[in-house]
C-alpha positions in Angstrom: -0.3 -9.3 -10.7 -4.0 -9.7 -11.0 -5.9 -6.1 -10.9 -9.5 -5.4 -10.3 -10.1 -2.3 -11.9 -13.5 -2.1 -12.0 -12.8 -2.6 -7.9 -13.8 0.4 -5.1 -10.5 2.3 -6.0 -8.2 0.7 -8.3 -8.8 2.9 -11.8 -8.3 2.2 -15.2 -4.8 3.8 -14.8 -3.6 1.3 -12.3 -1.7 -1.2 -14.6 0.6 1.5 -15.5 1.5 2.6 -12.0 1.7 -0.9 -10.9 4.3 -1.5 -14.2 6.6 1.6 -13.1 7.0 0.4 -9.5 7.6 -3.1 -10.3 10.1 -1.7 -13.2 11.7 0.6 -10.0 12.4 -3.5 -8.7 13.7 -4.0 -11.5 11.0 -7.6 -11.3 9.6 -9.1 -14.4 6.0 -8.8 -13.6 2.9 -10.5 -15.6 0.0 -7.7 -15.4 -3.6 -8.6 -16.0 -6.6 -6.5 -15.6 -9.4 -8.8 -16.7 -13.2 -8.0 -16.7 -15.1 -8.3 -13.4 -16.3 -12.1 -15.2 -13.2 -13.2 -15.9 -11.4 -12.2 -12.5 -12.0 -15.7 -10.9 -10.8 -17.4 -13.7 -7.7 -15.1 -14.3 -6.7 -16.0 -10.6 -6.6 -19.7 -11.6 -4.3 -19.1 -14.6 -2.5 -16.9 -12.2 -2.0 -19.4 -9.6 -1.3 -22.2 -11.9 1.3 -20.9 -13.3 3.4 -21.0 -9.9 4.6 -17.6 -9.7 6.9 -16.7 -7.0 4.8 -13.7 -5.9 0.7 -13.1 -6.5 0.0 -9.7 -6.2 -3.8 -9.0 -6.2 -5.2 -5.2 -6.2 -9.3 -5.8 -6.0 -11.6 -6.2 -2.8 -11.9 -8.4 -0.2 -13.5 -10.9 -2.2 -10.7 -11.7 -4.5 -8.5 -11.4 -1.8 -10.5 -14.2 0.1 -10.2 -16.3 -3.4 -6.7 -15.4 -4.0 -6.0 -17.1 -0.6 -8.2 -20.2 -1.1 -6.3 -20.8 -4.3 -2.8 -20.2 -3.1 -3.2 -22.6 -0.1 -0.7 -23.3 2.2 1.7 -24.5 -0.4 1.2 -22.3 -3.4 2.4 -19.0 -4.3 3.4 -16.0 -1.7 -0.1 -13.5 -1.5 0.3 -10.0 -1.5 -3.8 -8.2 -0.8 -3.4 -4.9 -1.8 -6.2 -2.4 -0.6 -7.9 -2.0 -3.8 -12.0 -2.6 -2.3 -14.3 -0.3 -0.2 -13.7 -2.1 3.0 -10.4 -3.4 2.6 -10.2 -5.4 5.4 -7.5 -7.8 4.8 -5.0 -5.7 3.4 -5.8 -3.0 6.3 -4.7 -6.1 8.4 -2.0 -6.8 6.7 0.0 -3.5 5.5 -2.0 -0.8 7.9 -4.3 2.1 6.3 -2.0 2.9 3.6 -3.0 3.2 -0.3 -2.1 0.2 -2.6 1.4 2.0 -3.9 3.0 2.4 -1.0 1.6 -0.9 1.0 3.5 -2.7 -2.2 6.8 -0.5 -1.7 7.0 -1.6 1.8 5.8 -5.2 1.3 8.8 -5.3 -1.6 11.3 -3.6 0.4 10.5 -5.3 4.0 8.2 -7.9 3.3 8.2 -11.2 5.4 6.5 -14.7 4.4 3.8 -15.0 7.6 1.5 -17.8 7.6 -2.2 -16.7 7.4 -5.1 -18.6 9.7 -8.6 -18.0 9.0 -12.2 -19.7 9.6 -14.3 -21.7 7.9 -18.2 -22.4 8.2 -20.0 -24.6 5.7 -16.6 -24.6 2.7 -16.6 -20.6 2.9 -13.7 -19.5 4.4 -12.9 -15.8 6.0 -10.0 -13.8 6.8 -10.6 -11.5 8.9 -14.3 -11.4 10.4 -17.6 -13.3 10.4 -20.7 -11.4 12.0 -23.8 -13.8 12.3 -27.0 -12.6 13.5 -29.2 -9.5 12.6 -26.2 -7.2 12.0 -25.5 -9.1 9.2 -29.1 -7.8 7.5 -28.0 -4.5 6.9 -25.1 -5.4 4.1 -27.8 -5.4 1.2 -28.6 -1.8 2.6 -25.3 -1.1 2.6 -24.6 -2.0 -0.7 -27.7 -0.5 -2.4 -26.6 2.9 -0.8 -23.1 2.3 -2.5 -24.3 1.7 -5.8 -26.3 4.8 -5.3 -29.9 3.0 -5.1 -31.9 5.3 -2.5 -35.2 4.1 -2.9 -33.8 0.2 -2.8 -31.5 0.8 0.1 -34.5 2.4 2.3 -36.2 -1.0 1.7 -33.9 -2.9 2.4 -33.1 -0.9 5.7 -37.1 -1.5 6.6 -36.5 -5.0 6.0 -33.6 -5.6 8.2 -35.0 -3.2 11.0 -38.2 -5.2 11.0 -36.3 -8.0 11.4 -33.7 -6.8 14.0 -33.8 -8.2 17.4 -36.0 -10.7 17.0 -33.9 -14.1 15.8 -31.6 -14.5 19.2 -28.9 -17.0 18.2 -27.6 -19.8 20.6 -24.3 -20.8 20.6 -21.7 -23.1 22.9 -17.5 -22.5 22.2 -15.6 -25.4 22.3 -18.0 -27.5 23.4 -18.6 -25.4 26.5 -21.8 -24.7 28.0 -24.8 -23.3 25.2 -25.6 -19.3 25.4 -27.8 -17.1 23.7 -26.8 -13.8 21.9 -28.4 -11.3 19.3 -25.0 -11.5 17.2 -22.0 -13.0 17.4 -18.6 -11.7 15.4 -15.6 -13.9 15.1 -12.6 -12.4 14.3 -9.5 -13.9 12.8 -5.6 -13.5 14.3 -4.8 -10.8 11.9 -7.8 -8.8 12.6 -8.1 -9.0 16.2 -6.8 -6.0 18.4 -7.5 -8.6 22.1 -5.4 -11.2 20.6 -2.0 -12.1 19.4 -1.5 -12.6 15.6 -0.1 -16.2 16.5 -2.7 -16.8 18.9 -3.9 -20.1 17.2 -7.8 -19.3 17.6 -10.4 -17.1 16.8 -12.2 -14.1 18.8 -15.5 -14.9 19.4 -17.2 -11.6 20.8 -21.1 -12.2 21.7 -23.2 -9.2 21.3 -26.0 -9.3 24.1 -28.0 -6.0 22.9 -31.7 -5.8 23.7 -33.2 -2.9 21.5 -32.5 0.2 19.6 -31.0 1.9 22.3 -28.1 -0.8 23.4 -27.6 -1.1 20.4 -27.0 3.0 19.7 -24.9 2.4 23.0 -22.6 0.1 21.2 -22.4 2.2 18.4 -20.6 4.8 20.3 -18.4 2.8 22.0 -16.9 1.3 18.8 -16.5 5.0 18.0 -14.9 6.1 20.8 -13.3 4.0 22.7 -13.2 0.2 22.0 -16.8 -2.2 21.4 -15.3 -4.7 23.4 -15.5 -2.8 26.4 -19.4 -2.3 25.8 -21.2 -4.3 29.0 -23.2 -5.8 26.0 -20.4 -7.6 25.1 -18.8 -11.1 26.0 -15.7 -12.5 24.4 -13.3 -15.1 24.5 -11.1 -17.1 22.0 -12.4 -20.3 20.5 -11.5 -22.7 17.5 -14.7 -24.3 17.7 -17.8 -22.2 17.4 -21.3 -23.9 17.1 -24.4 -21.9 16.4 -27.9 -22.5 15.7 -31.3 -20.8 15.0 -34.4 -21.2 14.3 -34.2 -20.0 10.6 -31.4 -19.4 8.1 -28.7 -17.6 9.9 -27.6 -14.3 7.7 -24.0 -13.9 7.7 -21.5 -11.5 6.4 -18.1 -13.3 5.7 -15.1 -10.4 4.7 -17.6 -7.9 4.0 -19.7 -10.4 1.6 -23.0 -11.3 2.0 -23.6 -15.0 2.7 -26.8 -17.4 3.5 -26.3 -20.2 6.1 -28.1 -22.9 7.3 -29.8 -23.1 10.3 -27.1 -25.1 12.8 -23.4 -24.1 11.7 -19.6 -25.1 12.9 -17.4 -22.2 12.5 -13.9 -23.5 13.0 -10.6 -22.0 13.0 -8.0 -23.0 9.9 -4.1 -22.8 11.3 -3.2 -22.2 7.7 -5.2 -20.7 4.6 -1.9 -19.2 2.6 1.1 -17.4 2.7 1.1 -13.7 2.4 3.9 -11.4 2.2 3.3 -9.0 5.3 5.2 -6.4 6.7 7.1 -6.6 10.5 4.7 -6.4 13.0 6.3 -3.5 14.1 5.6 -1.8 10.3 1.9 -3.1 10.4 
């Protein structure tokens, strides 16, 4: 059990409550709570030493290492929402808070194989959104650390720089496009495809200007993005993309640089992760 607790909303007090309900198990669990520095290196000894069950409370950046270390044939994941987006573990176990997504997955869990994608050796788990959308994460992240002034020029920046780097893209070696954005969603993630599907969503966002783009918005709010005229999807394992300049990126809520022509392509297997029944989730 590795736990983040300098993560959105783990706590210093989390060790203790994740002791009692492993005790209620009666499951000889290893706790660590290392320092933000020594997380990555505390998942290695983790993972090495070929536990039955990894259990990691942090954000979805240690749940996207987690996974890359595990593999397909290393130990059974468990991503417990312990981030500010939790996205993974949201997949996996629902909206539910860390305790009782780990009573379930210990009382009902099932081994499921997870797919993912992959562009340039990072690999994602649930979404990648390429394109100006991606510009606003800095913003984003200033305003969560509680950085006014930084976050207001950040948001200039990425507003400046909104709707004017179109990508172009072809799936599966089909016919080339252009779009403002593109998002490509994992199995797990996706509501428009089955979780055994065997490809990702790629949804093409086709907004010209502020006020599309407010349009959208309000669809995702109310009813469903996909249905926004705006928007074109289909499922894909291959998705090429290029640009004329470094294409921003946001890979599982992180922030990531990529190069100017990039192969997204979809993994069949990235680990193991103990989810609940479909039905449960």
């Amino acid at each position: 059990m590795v736990a983040n607790i300098a993560s959105g909303s783990v706590g210093p007090d989390a060790p203790d409550q994740l002791a009692a309900i492993f005790a209620e198990y009666g499951i000889a669990a290893r706790i660590c709570a290392p320092a933000p520095q020594e997380l990555e290196s505390c998942l290695k000894a983790a993972v090495d030493a070929g536990p039955d069950l990894l259990v990691v409370l942090a954000g979805d950046g240690t749940a996207r290492l987690a996974a890359e270390l595990c593999g397909p044939e290393g130990p059974l994941l468990a991503p417990l929402p312990g981030g500010t987006m939790n996205m993974l573990p949201h997949a996996v176990y629902g909206q539910r808070p860390w305790p009782e997504a780990l009573r379930l997955a210990l009382d009902t869990g099932e081994s499921r194989t997870l797919g993912g994608g992959e562009v340039e050796g990072h690999r994602f788990l649930c979404a990648a959104i390429l394109g100006s959308p991606a510009l606003w994460a800095p913003a984003r992240e200033a305003v969560r650390k509680g950085k006014v002034r930084l976050a207001w020029i950040r948001a200039q920046r990425a507003l400046r720089r909104a709707f004017t780097g179109r990508l172009r893209y072809a799936l599966d070696g089909g016919a080339r496009d252009k779009t403002e954005a593109m998002i490509l969603m994992c199995p797990i993630a996706s509501k428009a495809m089955d979780a055994d599907a065997g490809a990702l969503e790629a949804a093409a966002l086709n907004v010209h200007g502020a006020a599309e783009a407010l349009r959208l918005g309000v669809n995702a709010i109310l009813r469903d993005w996909r249905l926004d005229p705006a928007v074109e999807n289909q499922p894909c394992q291959v998705a090429r993309v290029w640009s004329p300049q470094p294409i921003p990126a946001i890979l599982d809520g992180e922030t990531v640089r990529l190069g100017s022509v990039i192969e997204v392509r979809y993994v069949p297997c990235v680990a193991r992760i103990l989810a609940l029944p479909r039905e449960a989730a």
